[in-house]
N, C-alpha and C positions, 0 to 999 in steps of 0.2 A: 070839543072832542073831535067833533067831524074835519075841523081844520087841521086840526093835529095827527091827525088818523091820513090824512091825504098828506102832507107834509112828509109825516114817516116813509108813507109807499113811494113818495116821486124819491126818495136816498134809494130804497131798495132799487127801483129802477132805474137812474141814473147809472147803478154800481152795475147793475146786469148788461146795459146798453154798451157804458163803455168798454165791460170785458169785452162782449164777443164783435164789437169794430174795433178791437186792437188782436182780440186771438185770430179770429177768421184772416187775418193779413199775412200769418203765418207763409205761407207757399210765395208770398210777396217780395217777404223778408229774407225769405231764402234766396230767391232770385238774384235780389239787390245787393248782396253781400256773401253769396255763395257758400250757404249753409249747408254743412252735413246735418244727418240726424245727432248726431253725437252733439255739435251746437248749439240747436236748436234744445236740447236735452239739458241743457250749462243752461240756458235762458229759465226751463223752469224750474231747476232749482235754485238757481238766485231768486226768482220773484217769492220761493215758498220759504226759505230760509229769511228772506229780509220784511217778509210780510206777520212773520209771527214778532220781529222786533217792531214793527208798526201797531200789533195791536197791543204789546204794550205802551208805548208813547200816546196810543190813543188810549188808555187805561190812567195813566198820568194826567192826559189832559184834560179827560172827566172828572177827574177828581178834583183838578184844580182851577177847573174852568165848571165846566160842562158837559153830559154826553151830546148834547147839540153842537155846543161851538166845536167837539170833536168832530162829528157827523160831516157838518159843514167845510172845516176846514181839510177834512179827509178826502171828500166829493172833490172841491177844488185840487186837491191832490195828484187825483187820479187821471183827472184832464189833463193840465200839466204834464203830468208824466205818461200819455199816450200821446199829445201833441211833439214831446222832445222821441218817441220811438219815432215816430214817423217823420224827423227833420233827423235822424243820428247818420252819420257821413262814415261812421265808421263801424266796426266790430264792437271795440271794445269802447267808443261812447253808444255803442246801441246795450252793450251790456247793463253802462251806468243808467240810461236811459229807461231800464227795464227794474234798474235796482230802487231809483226814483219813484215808478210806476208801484215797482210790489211794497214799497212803505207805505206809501198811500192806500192801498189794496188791504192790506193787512187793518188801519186804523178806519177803514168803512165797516169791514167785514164784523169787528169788534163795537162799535158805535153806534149801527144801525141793529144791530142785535141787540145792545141797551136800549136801545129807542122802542124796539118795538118789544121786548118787556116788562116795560114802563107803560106803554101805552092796555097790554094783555092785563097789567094790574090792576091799572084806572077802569076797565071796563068789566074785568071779573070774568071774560072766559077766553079760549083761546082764538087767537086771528091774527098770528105767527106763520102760519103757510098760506095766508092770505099775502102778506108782504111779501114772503117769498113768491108769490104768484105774479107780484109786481115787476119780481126780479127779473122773470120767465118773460113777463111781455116785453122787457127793457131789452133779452136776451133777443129774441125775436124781430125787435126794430131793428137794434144794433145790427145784428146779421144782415137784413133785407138793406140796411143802408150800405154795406161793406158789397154787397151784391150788384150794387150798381157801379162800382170801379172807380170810384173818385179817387185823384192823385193822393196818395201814401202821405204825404206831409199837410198838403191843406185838407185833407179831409177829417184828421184828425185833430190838424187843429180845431176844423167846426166844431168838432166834439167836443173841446177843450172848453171851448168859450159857450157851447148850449150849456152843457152839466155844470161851470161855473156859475152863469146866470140863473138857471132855474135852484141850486144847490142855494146860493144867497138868498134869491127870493122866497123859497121857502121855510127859511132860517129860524124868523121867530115866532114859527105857528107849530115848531118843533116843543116835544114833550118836556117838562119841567123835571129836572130828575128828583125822585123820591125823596124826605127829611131822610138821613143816616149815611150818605154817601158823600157827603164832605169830611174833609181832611179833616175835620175835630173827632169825627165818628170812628176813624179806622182802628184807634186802637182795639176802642172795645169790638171790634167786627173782628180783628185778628184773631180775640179769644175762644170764637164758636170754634169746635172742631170739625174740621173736613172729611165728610164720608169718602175715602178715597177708595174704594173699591168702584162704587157705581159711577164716581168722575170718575176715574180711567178706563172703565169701559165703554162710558159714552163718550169721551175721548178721542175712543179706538176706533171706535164707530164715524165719528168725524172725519177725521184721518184718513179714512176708508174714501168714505164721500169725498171729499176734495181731490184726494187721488184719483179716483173716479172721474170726477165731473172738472175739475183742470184740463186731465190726462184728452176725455172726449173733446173738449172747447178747440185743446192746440191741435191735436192730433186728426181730427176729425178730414179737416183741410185740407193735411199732405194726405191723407187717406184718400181723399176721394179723389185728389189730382194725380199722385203718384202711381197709386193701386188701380183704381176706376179711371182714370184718364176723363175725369169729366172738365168741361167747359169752365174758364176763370170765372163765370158768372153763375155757374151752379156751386163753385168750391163752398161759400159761406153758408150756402142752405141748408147745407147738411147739420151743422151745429143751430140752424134755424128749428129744423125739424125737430131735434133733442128736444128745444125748450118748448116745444109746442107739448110734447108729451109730458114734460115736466108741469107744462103750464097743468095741464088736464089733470094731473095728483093733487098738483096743491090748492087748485078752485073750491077740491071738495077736500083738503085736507082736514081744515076745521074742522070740519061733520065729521068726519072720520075719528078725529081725537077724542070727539067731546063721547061718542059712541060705540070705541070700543078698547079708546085708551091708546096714548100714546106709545108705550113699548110694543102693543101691536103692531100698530102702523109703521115703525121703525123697522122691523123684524121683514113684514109685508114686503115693503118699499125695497128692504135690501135685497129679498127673494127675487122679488119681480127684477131689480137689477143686475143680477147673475145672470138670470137667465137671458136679459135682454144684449150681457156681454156675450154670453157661451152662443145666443143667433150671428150676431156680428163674425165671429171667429172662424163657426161653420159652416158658414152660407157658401155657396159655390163661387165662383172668380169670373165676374163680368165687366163690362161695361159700358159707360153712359156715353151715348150719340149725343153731338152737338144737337141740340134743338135749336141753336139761331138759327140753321138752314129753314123751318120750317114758319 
């Protein structure tokens, strides 16, 4: 369990690492190809539109595979497709480039969330924002390594071929998926009926988050370079700083669920999040001095 339990966190972090060394590049990508906001705005909704048909394909190929060999083959995905943004020569092969990326995006995000409810099964309580905590450190590296300015194309390649090798090597120490989830099973699984009131509002809620936490990953970047005028070597931190905060909710998320229930902590989280949008919005208009001078 304990190898399976590390297996599932290095997907979680692999998937956080690669977003934010391929989002924090944003202000890069504008450069290189002379991006308005409106562009840049076309990029994310290709990757959000083609990542919900990746977590079907990754739904498919649990079922007729594995949620691991999805996991696996998803992680390699997502390399690949941050390695081809950072070699794209043009516009609209940096679009395909990003459509690549969000298939692969979409069947982590779906895979690794099988993996780690399979794994909350096996163990009997919850340690779901513990993985996601995994995500928060991966988000965190990624950043600090985007922060030190490695060329756009081979750096990302790095990234390509670390989260490939580490994504294989951890392959078969990934969770076994549950008796009932093979393709002989599904009929009778179609039969249960679906409470759809509380999925579509935890749905909403999703929906909410991703827009949210997308919105901050891309956005954060041109925010601080365009608005704050800070330094190409402070741009990535900023989206560093988020997952540090984020890290610090989900360390103790477990404890949280198991103590006062997770629709709390949902509710909480969202609160705290508003508010932490509506400081952003009405903070006064400054900005950040080069610190290489000093």
């Amino acid at each position: 369990m304990d190898r399976t339990r590390v297996a599932v966190s290095t997907g979680f972090l692999l998937q956080g690492f690669t977003f934010a060394a391929l989002v924090t590049q944003t202000p890069r990508l504008q450069d290189r190809f002379d991006l308005g906001e409106g562009d840049v705005t076309v990029l994310l909704v290709v990757v959000a539109v083609v990542a919900g048909f990746g977590s079907v394909l990754a739904g498919v190929l649990a079922t007729r595979r594995s949620s691991g060999t999805a996991l696996t083959t998803s992680l390699v995905g997502i390399g690949v497709g941050a390695a081809l943004v950072g070699w794209a020569p043009s516009y609209p092969l940096l679009i395909a480039a990003f459509t690549a990326y969000g298939i692969a995006l979409g069947g982590v995000d779906a895979s690794m969330n099988m993996q780690g409810v399979r794994v909350e099964a096996l163990r009997g309580r919850s340690v779901m924002t513990g993985f996601h905590a995994c995500w928060s450190v991966g988000g965190i590296v990624g950043a600090g390594y985007a922060a030190l300015g490695p060329p756009l194309g081979a750096g990302l390649t790095v990234v390509a071929v670390g989260v490939a090798a580490l994504a294989v090597a951890s392959a078969r120490h990934l969770a076994a998926d549950a008796p009932g989830t093979q393709v002989d099973d599904l009929a009778a699984a179609a039969t249960i009926p679906v409470p759809w009131r509380p999925v579509l509002l935890f749905g909403l809620v999703i929906c909410v988050f991703y827009a949210a936490d997308t919105g901050t990953g891309t956005w954060s970047s041109v925010y601080l370079r365009e608005a704050l005028a800070a330094p190409g070597w402070v741009v990535p931190l900023g989206y560093a700083a988020y997952q540090v905060g984020a890290l610090a909710s989900r360390v103790v998320g477990d404890q949280l669920v198991r103590r006062v229930g997770a629709a709390r902590v949902v509710a909480g989280g969202a609160a705290l999040g508003l508010v932490g949008f509506a400081g952003v919005v009405a903070k006064p208009d400054c900005r950040i001095r080069d610190l290489s001078n000093y």
